[in-house]
C-alpha positions as CSV (number, residue, x, y, z in Angstrom):
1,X,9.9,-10.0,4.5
2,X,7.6,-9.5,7.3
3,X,4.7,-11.6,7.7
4,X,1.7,-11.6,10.3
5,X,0.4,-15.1,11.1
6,X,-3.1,-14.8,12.9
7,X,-4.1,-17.9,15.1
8,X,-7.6,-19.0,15.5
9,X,-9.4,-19.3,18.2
10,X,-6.5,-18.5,21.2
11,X,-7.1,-17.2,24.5
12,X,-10.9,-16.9,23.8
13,X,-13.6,-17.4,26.5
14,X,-10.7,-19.4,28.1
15,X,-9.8,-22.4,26.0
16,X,-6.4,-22.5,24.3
17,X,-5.3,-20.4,26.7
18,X,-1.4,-19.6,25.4
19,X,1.0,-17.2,26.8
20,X,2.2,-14.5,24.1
21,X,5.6,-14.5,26.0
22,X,6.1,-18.3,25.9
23,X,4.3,-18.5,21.9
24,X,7.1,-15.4,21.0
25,X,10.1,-17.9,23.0
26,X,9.0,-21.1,20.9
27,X,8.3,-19.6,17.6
28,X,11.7,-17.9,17.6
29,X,13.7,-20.6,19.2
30,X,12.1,-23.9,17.9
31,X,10.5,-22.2,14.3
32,X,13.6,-20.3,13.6
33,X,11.5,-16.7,12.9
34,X,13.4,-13.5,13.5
35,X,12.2,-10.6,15.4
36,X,9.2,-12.1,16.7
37,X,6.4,-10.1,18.3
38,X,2.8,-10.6,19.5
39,X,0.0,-8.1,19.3
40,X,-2.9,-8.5,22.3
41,X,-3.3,-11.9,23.5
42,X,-5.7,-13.6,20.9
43,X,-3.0,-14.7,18.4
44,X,-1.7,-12.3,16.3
45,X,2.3,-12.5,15.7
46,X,4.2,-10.8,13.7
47,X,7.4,-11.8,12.3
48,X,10.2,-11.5,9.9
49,X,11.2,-14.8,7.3
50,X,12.5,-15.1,3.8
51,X,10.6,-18.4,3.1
52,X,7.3,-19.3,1.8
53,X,4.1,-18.7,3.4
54,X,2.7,-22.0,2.8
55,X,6.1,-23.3,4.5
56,X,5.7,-20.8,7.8
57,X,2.1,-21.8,8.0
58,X,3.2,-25.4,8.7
59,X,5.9,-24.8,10.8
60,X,3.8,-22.3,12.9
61,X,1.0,-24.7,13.5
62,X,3.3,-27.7,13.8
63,X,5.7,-26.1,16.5
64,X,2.4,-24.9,18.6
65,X,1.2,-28.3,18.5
66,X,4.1,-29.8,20.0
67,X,5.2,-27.5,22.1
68,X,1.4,-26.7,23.9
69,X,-0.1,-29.6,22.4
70,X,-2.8,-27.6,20.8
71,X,-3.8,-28.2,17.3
72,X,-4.5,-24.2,16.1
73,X,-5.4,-22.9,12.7
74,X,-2.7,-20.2,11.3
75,X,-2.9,-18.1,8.6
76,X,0.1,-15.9,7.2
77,X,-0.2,-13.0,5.3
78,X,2.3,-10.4,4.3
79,X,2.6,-6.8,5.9
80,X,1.6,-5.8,2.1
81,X,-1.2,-8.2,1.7
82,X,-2.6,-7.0,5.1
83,X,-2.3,-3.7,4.0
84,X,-4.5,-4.2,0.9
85,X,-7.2,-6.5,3.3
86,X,-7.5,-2.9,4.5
87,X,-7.9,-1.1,1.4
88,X,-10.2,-3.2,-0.2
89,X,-12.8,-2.8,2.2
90,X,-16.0,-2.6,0.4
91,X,-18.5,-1.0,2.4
92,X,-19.4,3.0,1.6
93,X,-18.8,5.5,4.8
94,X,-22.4,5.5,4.8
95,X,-22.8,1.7,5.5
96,X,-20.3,1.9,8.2
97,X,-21.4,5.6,10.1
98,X,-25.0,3.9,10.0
99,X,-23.7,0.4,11.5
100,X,-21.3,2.2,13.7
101,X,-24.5,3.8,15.7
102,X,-26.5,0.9,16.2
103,X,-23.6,-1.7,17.1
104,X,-23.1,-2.7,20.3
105,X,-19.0,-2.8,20.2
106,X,-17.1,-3.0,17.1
107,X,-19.5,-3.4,14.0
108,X,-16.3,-4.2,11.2
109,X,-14.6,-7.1,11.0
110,X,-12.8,-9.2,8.0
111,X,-12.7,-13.4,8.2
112,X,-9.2,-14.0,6.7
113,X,-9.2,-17.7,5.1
114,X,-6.8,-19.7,4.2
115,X,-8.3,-20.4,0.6
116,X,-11.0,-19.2,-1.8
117,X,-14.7,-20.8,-0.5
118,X,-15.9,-23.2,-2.8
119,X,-18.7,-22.4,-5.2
120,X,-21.4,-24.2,-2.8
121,X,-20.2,-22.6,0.5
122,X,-20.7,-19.2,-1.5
123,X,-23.8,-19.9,-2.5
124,X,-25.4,-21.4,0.9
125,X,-24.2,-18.0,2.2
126,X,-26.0,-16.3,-0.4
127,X,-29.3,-17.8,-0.1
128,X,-29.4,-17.4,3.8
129,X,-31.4,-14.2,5.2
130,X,-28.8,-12.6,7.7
131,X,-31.1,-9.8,8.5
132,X,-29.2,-6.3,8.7
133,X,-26.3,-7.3,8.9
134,X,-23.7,-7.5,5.3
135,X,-20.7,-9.2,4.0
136,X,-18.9,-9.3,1.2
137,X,-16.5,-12.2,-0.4
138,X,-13.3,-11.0,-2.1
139,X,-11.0,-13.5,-2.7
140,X,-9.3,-14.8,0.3
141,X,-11.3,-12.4,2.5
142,X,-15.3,-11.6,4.0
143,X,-15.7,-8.7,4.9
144,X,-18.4,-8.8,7.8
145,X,-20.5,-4.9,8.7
146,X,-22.3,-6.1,11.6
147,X,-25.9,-3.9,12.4
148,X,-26.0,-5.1,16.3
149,X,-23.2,-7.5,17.5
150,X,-20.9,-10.1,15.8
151,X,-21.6,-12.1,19.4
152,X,-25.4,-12.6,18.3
153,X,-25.1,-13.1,14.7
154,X,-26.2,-15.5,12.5
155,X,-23.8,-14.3,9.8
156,X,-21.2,-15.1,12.8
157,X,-22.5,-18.7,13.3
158,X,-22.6,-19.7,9.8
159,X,-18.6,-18.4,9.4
160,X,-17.9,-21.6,11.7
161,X,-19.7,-23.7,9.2
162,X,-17.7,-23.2,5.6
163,X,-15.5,-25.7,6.0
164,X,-12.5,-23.4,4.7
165,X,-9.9,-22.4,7.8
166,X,-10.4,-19.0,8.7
167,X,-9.9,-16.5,11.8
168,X,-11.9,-13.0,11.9
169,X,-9.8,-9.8,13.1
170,X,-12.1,-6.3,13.7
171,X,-10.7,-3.2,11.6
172,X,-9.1,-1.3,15.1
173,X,-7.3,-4.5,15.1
174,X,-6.0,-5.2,11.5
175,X,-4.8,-1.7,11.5
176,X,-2.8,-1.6,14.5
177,X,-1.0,-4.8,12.9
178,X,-0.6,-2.7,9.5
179,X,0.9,0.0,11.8
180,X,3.4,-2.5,13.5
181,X,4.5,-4.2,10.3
182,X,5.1,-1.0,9.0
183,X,7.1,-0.2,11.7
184,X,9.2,-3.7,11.4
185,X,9.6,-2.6,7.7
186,X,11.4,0.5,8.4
187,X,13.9,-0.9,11.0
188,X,14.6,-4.0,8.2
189,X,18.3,-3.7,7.1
């Protein structure tokens, strides 16, 4: 099977800085993962395993933590469960052509979490005014349409705040990973 585990928070305005060539060495030498490869340097990796999610999360986060002594968030999804992140996404053309033009940068993004929010995290995001910009909770996912910048935002400062583990990928780059697992699947035996 080919998973992607997505680390939070790596290489970003220079703290946990982690080499993608020494994170690919470790995770396939110490973690045992097969065919190991790292997309850009803010923590994606992509990987193939026959074992449990739940049990490669561990692993990932426990090997990282010895080997670089950083304690790092990882979340694993499958190349078919990223896939369908993708699909999923609930915001009309319209919604996106409009934020598209007034965005400075990329205006779509998706905050993978590591579980369901509870009911009361749901609810303080409901009942706080984010101006223009939207998200939308399904499942295991937000999906965040940003009207300026996610840098400014106070929809991006209360995703900090829920108290659930979570790491936010932009569309350009959950598609390139859908394209490389896709790739992985072909060449899989």
């Amino acid at each position: 099977m080919v998973y992607i585990a997505l680390l939070r928070g790596i290489n970003v305005g220079g703290k946990n800085i982690l080499k993608m060539a020494e994170l690919r060495r470790v995770l396939k030498e110490e973690a045992g993962l097969a065919r190991v490869q790292t997309y850009i340097q803010s923590g994606n990796v992509l990987f193939e395993s026959s074992e449990e999610k739940s049990v490669l999360c561990k692993r990932i986060e426990q090997v990282i933590e010895s080997a670089f002594g950083m304690s790092v968030s990882v979340i694993v999804r499958t190349a078919s469960e990223l896939r369908s992140i993708a699909e999923r996404c609930p915001f009309t053309e319209e919604e996106l052509a409009k934020a598209a033009e007034s965005s400075v940068g990329e205006s779509l993004y998706v905050s993978i979490l590591q579980e369901e929010l509870p009911g009361e995290q749901v609810e303080k995001l409901h009942t706080t005014d984010f101006g223009e910009d939207k998200y939308v909770i399904l499942g295991k996912e937000i999906y965040l349409l940003y009207s300026n910048s996610s840098r400014n935002s106070k929809l991006s400062g209360r995703l900090d705040k829920l108290g659930v583990p979570a790491t936010v990928r932009n569309f350009k780059t959950l598609k390139k990973l859908i394209d490389l697992a896709a790739e992985m699947e072909q060449d899989i035996p």
